[in-house]
Gaussian input, Z-matrix of N, CA and C with variables (Angstrom, degrees):
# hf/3-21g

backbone

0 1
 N
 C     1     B1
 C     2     B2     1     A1
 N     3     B3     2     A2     1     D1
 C     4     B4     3     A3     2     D2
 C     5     B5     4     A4     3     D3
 N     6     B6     5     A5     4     D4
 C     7     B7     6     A6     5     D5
 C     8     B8     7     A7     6     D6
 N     9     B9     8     A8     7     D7
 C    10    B10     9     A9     8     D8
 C    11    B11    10    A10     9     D9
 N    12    B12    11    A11    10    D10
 C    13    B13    12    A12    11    D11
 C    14    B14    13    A13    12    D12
 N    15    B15    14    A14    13    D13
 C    16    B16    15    A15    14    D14
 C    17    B17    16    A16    15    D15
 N    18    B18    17    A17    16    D16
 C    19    B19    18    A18    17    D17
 C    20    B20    19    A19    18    D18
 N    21    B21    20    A20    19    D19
 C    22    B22    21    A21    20    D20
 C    23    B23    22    A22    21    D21
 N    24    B24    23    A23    22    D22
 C    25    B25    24    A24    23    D23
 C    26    B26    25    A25    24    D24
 N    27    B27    26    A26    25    D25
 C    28    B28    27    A27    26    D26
 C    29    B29    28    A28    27    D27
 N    30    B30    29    A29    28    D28
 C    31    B31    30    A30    29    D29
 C    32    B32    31    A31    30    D30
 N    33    B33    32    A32    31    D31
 C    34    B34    33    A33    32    D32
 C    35    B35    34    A34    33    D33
 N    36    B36    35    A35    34    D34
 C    37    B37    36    A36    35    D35
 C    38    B38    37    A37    36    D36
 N    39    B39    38    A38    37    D37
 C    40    B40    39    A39    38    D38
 C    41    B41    40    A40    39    D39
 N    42    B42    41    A41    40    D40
 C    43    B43    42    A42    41    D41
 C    44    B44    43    A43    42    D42
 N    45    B45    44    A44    43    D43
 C    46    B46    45    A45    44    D44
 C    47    B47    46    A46    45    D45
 N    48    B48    47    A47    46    D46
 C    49    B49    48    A48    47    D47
 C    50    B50    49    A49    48    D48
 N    51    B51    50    A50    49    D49
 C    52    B52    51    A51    50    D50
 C    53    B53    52    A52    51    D51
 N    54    B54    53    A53    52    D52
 C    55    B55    54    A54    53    D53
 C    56    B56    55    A55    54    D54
 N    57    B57    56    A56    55    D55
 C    58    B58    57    A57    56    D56
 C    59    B59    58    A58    57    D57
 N    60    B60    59    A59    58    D58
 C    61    B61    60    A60    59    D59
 C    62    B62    61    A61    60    D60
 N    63    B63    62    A62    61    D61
 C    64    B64    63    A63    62    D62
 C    65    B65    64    A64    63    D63
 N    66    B66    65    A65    64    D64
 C    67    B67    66    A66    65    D65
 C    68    B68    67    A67    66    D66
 N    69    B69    68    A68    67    D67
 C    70    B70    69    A69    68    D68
 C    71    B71    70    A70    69    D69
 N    72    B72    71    A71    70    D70
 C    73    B73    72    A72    71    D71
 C    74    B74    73    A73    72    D72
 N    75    B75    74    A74    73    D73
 C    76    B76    75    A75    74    D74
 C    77    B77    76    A76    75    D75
 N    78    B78    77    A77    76    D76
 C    79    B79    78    A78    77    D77
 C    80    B80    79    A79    78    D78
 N    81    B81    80    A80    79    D79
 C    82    B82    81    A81    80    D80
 C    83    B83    82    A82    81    D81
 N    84    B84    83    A83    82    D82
 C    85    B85    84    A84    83    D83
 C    86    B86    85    A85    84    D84
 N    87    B87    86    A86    85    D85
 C    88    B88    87    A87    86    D86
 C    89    B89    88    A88    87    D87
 N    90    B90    89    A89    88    D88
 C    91    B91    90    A90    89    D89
 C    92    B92    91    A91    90    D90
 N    93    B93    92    A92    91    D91
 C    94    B94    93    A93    92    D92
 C    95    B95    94    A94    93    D93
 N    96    B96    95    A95    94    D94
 C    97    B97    96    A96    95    D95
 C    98    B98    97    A97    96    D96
 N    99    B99    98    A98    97    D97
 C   100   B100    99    A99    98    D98
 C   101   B101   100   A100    99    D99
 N   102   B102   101   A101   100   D100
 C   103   B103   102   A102   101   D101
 C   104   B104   103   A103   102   D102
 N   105   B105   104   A104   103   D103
 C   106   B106   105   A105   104   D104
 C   107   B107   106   A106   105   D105
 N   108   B108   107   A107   106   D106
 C   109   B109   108   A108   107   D107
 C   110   B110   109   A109   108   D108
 N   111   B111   110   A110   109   D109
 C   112   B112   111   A111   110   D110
 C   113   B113   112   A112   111   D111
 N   114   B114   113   A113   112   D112
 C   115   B115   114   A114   113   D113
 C   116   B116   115   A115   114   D114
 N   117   B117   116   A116   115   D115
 C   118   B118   117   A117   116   D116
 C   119   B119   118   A118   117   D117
 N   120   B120   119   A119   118   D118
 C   121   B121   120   A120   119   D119
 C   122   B122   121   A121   120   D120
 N   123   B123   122   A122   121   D121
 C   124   B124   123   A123   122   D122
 C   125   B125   124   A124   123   D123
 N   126   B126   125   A125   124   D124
 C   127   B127   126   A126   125   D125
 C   128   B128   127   A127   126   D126
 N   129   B129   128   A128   127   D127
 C   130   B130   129   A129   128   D128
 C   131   B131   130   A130   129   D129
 N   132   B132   131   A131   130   D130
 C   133   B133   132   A132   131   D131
 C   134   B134   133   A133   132   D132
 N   135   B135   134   A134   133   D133
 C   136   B136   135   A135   134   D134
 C   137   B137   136   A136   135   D135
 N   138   B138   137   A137   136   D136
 C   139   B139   138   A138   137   D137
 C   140   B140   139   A139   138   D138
 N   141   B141   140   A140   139   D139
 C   142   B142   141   A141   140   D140
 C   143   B143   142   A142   141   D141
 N   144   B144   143   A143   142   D142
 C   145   B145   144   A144   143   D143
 C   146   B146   145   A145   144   D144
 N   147   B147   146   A146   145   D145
 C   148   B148   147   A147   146   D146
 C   149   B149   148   A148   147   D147
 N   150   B150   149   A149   148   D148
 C   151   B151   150   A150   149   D149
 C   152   B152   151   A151   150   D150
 N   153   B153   152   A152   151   D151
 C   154   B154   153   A153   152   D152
 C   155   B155   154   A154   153   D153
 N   156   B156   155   A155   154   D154
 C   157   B157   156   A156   155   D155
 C   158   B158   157   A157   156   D156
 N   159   B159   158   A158   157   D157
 C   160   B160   159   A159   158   D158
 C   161   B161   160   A160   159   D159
 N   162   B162   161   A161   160   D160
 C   163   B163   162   A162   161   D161
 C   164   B164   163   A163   162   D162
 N   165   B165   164   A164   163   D163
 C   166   B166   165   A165   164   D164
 C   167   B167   166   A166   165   D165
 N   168   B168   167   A167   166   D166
 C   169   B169   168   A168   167   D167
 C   170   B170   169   A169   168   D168
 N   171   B171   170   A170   169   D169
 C   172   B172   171   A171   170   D170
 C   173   B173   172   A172   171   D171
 N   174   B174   173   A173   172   D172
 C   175   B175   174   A174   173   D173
 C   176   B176   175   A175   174   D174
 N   177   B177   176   A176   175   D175
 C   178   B178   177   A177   176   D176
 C   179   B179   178   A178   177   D177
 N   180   B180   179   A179   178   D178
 C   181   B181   180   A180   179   D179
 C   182   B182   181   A181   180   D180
 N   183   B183   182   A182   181   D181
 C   184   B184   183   A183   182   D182
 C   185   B185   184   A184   183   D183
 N   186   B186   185   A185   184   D184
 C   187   B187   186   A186   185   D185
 C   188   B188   187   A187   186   D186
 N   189   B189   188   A188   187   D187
 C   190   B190   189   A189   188   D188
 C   191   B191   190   A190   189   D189
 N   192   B192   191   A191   190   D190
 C   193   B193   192   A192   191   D191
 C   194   B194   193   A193   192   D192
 N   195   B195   194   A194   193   D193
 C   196   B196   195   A195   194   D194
 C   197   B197   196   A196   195   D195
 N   198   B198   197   A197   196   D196
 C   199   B199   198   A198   197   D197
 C   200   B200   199   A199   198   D198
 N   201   B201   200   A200   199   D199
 C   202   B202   201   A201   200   D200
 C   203   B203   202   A202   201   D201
 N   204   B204   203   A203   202   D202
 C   205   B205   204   A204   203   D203
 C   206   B206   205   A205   204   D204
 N   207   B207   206   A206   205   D205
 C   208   B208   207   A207   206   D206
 C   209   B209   208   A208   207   D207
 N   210   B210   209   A209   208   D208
 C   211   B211   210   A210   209   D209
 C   212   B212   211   A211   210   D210
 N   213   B213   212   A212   211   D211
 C   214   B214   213   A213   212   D212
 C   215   B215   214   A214   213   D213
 N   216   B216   215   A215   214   D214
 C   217   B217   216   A216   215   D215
 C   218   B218   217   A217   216   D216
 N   219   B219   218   A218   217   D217
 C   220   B220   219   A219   218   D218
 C   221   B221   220   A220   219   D219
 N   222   B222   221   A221   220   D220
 C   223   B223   222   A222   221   D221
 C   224   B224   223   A223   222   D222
 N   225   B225   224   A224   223   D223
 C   226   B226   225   A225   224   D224
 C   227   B227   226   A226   225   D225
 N   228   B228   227   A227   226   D226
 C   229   B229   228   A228   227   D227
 C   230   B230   229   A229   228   D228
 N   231   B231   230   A230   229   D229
 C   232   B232   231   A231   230   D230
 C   233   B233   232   A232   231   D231
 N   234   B234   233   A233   232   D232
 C   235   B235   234   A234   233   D233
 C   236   B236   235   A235   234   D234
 N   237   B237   236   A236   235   D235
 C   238   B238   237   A237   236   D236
 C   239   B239   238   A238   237   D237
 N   240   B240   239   A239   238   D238
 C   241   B241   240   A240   239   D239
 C   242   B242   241   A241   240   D240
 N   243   B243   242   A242   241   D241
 C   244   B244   243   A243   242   D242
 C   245   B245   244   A244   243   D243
 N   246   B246   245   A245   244   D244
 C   247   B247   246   A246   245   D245
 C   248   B248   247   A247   246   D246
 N   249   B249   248   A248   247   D247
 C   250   B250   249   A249   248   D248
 C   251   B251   250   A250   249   D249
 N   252   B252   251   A251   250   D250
 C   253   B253   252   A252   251   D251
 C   254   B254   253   A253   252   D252
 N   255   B255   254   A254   253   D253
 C   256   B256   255   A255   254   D254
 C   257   B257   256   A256   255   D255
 N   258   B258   257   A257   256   D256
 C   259   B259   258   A258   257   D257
 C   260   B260   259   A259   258   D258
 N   261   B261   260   A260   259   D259
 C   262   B262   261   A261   260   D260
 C   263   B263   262   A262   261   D261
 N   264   B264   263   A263   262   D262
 C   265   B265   264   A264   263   D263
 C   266   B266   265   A265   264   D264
 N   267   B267   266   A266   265   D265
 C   268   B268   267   A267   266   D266
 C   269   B269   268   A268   267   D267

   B1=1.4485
   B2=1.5267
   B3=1.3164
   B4=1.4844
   B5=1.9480
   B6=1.2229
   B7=2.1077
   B8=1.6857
   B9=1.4753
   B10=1.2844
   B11=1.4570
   B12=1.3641
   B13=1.2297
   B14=1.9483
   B15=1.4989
   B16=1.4450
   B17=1.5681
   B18=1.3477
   B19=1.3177
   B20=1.3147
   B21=1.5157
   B22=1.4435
   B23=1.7040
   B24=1.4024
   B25=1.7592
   B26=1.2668
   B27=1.3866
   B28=1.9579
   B29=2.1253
   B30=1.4516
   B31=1.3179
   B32=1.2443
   B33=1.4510
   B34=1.6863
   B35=1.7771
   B36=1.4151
   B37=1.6964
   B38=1.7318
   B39=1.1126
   B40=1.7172
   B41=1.4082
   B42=1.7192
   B43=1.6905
   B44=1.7544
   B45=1.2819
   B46=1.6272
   B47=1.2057
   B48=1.5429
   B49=0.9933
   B50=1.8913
   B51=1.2922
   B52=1.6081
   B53=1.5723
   B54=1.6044
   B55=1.8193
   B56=1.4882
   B57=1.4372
   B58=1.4076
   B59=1.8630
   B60=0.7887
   B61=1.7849
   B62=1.8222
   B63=1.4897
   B64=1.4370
   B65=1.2257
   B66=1.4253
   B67=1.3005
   B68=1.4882
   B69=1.1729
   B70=1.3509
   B71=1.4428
   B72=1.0549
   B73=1.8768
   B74=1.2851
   B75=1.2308
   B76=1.8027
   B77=1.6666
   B78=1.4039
   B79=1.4726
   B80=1.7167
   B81=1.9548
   B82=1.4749
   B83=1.6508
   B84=0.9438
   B85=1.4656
   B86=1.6943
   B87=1.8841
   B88=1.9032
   B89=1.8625
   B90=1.0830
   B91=1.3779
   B92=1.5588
   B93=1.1448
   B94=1.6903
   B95=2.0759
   B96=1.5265
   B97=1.4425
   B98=1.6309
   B99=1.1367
   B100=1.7696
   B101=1.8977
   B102=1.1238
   B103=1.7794
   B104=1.1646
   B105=1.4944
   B106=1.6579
   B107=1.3569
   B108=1.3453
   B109=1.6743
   B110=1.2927
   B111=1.1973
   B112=1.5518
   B113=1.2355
   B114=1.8708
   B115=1.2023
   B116=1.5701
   B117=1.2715
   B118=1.4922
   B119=2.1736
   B120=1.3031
   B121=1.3606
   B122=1.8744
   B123=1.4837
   B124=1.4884
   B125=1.5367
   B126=1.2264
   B127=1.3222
   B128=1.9374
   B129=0.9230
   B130=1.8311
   B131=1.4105
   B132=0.9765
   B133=1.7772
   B134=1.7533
   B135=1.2492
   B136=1.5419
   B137=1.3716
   B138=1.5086
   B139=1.2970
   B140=1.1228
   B141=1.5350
   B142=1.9475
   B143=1.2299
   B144=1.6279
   B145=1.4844
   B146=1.1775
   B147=1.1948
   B148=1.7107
   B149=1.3096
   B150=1.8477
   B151=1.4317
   B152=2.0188
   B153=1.5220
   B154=1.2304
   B155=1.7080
   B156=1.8012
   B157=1.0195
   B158=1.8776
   B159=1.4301
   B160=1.7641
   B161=0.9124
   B162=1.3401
   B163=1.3963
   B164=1.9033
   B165=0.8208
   B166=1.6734
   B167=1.0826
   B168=1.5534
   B169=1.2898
   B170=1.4496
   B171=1.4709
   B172=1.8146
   B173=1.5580
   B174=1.9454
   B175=1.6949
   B176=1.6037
   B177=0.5335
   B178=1.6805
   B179=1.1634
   B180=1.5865
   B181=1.2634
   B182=1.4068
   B183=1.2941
   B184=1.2802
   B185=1.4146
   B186=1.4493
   B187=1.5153
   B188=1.6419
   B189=1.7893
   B190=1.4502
   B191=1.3344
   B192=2.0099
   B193=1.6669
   B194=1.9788
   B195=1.7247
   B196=1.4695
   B197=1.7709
   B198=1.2571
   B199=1.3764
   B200=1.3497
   B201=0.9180
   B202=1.3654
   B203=1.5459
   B204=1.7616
   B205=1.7398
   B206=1.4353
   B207=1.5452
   B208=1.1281
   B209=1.4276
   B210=0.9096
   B211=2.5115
   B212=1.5454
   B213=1.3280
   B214=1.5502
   B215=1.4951
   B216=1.2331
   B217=1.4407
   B218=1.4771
   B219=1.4108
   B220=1.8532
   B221=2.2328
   B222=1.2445
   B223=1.3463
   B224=1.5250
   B225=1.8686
   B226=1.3582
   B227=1.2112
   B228=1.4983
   B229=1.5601
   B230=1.3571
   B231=1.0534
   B232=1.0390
   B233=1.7757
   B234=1.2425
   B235=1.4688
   B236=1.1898
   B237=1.0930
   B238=1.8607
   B239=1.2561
   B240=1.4817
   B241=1.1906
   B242=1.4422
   B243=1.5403
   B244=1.7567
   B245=1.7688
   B246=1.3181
   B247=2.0363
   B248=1.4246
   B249=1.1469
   B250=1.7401
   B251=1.3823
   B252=1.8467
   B253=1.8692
   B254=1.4400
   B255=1.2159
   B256=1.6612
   B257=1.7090
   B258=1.6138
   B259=1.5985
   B260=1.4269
   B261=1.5239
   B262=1.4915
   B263=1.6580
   B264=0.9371
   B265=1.8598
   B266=1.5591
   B267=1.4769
   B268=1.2621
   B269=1.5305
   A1=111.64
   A2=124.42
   A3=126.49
   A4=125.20
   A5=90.06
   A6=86.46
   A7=99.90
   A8=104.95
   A9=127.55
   A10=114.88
   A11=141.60
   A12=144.70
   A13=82.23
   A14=111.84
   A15=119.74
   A16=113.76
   A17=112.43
   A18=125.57
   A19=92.62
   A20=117.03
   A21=143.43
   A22=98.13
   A23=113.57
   A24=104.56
   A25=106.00
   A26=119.39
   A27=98.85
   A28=89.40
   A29=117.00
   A30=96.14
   A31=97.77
   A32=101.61
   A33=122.93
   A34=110.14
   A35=115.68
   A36=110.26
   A37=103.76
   A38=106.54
   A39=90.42
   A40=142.50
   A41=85.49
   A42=113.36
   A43=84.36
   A44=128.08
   A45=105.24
   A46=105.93
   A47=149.09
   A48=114.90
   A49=102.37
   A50=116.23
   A51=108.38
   A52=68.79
   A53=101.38
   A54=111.77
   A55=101.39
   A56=109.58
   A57=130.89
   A58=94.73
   A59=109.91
   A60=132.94
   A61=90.64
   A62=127.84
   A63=122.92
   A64=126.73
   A65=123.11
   A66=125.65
   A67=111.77
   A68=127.19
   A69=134.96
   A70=105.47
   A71=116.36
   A72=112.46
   A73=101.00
   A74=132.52
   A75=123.88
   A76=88.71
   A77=121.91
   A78=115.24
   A79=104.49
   A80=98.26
   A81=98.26
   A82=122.23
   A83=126.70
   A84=126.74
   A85=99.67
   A86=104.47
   A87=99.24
   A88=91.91
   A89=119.29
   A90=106.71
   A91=120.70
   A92=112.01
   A93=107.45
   A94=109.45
   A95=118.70
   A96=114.73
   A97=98.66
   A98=119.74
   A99=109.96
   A100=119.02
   A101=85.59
   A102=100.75
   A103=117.24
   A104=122.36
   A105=112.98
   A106=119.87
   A107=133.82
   A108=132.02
   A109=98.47
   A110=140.52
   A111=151.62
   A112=107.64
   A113=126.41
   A114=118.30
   A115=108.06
   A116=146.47
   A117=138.93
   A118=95.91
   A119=120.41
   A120=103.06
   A121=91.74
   A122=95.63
   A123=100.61
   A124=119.91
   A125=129.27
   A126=135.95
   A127=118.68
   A128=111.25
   A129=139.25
   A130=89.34
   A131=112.19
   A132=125.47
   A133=105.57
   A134=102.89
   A135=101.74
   A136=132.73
   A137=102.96
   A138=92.17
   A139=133.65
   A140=101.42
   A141=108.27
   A142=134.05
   A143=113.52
   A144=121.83
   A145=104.30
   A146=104.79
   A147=114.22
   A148=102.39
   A149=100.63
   A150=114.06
   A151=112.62
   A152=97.11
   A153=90.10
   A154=96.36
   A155=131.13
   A156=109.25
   A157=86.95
   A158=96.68
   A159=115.43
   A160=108.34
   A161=132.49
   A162=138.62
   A163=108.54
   A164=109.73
   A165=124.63
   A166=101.84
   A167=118.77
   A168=122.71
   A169=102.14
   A170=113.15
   A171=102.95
   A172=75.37
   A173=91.40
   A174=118.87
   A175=106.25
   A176=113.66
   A177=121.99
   A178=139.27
   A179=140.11
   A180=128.23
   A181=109.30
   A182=146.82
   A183=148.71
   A184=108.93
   A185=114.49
   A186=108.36
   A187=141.27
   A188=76.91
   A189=86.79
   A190=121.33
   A191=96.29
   A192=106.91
   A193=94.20
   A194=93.39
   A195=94.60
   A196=93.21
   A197=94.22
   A198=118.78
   A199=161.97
   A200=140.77
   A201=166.83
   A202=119.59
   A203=96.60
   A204=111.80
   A205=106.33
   A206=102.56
   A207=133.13
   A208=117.85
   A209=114.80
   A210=118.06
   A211=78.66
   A212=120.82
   A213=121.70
   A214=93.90
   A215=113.35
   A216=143.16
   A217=88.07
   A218=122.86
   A219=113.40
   A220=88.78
   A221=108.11
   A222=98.35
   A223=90.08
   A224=103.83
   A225=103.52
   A226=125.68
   A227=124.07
   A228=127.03
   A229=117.61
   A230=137.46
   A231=155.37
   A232=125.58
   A233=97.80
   A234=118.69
   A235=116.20
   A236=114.84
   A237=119.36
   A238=100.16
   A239=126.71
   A240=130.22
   A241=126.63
   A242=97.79
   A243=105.90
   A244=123.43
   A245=86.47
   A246=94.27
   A247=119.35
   A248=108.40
   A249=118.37
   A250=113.19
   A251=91.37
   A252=106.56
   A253=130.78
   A254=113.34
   A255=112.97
   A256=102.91
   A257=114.72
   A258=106.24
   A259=97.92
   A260=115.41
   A261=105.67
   A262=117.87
   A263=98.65
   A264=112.95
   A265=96.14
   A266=133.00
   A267=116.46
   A268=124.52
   D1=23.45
   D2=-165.21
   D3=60.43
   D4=-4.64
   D5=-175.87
   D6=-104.58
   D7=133.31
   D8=153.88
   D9=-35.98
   D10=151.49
   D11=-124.42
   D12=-110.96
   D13=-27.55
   D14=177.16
   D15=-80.99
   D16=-21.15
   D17=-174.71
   D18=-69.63
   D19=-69.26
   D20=-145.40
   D21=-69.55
   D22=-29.75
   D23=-178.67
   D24=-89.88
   D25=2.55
   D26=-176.56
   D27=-117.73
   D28=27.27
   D29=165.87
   D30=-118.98
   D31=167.20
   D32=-169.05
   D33=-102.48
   D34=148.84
   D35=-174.15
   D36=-47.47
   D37=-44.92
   D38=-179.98
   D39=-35.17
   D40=-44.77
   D41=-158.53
   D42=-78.21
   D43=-11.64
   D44=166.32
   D45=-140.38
   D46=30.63
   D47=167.93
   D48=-126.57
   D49=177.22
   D50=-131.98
   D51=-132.24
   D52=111.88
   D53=170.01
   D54=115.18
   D55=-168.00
   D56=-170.33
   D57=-79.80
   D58=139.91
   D59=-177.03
   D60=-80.15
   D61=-21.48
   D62=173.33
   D63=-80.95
   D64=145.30
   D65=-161.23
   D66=-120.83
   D67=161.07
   D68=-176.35
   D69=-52.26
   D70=127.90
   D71=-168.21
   D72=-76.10
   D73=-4.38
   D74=-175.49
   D75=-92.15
   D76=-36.55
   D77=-160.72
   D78=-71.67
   D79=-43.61
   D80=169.64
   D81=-54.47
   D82=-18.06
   D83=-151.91
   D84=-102.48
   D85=-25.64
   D86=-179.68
   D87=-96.32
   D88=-7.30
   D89=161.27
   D90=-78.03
   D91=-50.23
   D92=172.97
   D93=-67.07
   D94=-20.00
   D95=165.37
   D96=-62.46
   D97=-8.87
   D98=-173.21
   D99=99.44
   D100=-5.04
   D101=180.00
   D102=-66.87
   D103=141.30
   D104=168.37
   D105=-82.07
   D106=131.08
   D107=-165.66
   D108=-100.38
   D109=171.30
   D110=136.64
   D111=-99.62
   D112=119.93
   D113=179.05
   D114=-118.75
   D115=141.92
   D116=-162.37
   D117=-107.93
   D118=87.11
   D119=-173.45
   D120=-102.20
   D121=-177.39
   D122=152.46
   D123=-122.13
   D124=142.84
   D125=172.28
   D126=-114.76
   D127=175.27
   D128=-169.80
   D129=-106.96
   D130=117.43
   D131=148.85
   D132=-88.06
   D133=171.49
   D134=-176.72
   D135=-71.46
   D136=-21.45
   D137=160.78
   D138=-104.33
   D139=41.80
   D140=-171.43
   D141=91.74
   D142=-29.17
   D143=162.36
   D144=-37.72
   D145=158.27
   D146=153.59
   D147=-119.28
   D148=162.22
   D149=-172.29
   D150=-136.54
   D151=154.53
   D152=-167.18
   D153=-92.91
   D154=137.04
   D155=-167.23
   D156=-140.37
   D157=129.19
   D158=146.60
   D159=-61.53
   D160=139.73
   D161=162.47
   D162=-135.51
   D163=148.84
   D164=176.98
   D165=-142.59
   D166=126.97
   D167=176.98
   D168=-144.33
   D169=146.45
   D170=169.95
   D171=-160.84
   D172=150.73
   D173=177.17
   D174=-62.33
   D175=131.18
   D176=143.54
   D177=-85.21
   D178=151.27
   D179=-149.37
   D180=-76.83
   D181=-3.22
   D182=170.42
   D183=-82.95
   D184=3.59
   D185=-164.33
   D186=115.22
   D187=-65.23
   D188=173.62
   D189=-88.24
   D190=166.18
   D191=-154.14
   D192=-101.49
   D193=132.71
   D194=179.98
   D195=-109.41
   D196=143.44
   D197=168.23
   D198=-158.53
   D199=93.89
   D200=-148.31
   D201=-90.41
   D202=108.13
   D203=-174.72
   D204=-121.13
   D205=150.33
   D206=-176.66
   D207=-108.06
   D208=159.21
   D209=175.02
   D210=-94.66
   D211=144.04
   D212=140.66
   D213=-150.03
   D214=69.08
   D215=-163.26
   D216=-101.90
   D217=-44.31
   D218=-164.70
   D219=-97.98
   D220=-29.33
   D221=-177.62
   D222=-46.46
   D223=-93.17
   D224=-153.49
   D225=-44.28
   D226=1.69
   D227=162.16
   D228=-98.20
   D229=11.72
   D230=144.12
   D231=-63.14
   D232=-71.20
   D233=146.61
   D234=-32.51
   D235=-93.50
   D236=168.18
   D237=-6.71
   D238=-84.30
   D239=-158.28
   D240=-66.80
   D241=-32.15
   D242=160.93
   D243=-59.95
   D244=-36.80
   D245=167.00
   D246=-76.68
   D247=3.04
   D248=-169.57
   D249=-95.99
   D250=-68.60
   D251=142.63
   D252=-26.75
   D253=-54.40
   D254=-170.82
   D255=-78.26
   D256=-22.10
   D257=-177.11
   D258=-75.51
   D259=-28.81
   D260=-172.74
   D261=-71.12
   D262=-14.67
   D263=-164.83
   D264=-92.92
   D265=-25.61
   D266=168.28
   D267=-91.58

């Protein structure tokens, strides 16, 4: 996302992610059962881009939420364009 690993620990979910910080209450509810979710958000890189991000997150027994994101920034444009294609072809 462009921020230094020092950058990246003193910002807050707001300061990069693009929408309401709330989540689908069924997705919240198999994360607090302990489940791992896949959530598709978008976020702000540093220089303003936005990015398309996978995320998987599930609680752990101390509480806290571990989680793990992906770019599928060229997927979902990929996609896009494959659904664009196929409207044109019918």
């Amino acid at each position: 996302m462009g921020y230094t690993p020092d950058e990246f620990s003193k910002l807050d979910l707001k300061d990069i992610l693009i929408g309401d910080i709330i989540i689908d209450p069924i997705k919240y509810a198999e994360i607090l059962a302990g489940n791992a979710v896949t959530l598709y958000r978008q976020f702000k890189r540093k220089d303003g881009s936005l990015i398309e991000m996978e995320v998987t997150a599930k609680i752990l027994s101390d509480g806290n939420v571990l989680a793990f994101g992906r770019d599928v920034t060229e997927r979902k444009k990929a996609e896009e364009a494959l659904r664009k294609s196929e409207l044109y072809l019918r």
